[in-house]
N, C-alpha and C positions, 0 to 999 in steps of 0.2 A: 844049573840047567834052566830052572825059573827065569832069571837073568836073561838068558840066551832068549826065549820065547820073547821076552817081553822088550827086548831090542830088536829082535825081529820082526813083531808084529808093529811098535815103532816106528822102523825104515818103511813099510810097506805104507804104512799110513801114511809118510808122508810123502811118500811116491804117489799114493793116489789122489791124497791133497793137491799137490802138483799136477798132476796131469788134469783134475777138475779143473784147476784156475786157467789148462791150455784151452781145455775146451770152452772154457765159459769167455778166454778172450778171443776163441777163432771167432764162436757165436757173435759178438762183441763188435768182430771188423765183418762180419757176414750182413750182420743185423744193420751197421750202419752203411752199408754199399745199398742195401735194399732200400733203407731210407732217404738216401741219396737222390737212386731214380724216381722213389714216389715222389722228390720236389723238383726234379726233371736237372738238378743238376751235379752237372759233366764234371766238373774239376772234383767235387767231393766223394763221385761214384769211384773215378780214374786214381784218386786218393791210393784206395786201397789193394788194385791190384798191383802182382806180383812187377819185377823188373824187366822178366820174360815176357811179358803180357802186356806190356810197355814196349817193347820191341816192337811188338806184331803190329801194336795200333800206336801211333807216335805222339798223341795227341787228344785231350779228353773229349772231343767233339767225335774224334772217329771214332774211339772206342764207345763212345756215347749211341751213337748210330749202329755201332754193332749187336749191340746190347739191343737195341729196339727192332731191329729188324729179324736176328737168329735167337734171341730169347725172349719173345711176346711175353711168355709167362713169369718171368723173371722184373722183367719192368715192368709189366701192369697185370696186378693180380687183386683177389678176393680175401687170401688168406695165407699164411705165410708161417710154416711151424717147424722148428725144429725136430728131428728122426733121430737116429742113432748116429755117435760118431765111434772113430778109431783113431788112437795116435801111435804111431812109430815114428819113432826119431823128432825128430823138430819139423816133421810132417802132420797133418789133420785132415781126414778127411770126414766131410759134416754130411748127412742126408737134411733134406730140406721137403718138406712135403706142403704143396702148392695147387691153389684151386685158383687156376685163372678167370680173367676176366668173363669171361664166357662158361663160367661153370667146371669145366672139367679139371680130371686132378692130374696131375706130375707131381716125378719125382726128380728131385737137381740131385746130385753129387756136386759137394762143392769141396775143393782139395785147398789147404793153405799147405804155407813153408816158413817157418820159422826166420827171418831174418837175423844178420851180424849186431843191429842193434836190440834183441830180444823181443819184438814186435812180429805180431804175423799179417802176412797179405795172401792175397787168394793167388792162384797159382793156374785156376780149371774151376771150369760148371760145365757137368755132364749132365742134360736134361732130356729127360724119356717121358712119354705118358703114363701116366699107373695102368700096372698091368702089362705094360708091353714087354715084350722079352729082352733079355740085352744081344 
């Protein structure tokens, strides 16, 4: 019965080991998209999103511009912290807590996906202001 316990508590550990290292590599492609736009460049930001999201914008200048215009707070802020995440499946979805340039705070939801070559890219950034309702 011992045995059983202590292969159990085992697998779990290293399920959670695992799922650590997902979230520490979403943070990882999150952390470097954000770095990205702090040096204002497009090819490195466009890097990392999803293939979906590549669709929409064909091009790392449009998506570049998109980024500037629909998330201010996203490409130019004050502070920049990781929230809580959640993973199902080869999904991750990260909170991102942001005080933009102008002082005020948001909250991003930002969702990865797990790619066929074990690599994750962002998929979505859902940005609200703190506070606000969804």
């Amino acid at each position: 019965m011992r045995v059983l316990f202590v292969l159990i508590f085992a697998l779990l550990g290293s399920v959670s080991a695992r799922a650590a290292d997902d979230v520490a590599a979403a943070q990882g492609v999150i952390r470097a998209q954000e770095q990205a736009f702090v040096r204002d460049d497009a090819s490195a930001a466009y890097s990392h999103a999803a293939p979906a999201i590549r669709e929409i914008f064909p091009a790392p200048d449009i998506f570049m511009s998109m980024v500037q215009s629909g998330y201010a707070p996203v490409y130019r802020h004050k502070s920049f912290e990781f929230g809580e995440s959640k993973i199902e499946g080869g999904r991750i979805a990260q909170r991102v807590h942001i005080i933009d340039a102008n002082g005020e705070a948001w909250e991003a939801l930002y969702t990865l996906e797990q790619q066929p070559d074990g690599s994750y890219k962002i998929t979505g950034c859902t940005l609200l202001k703190a506070g606000q309702a969804v």
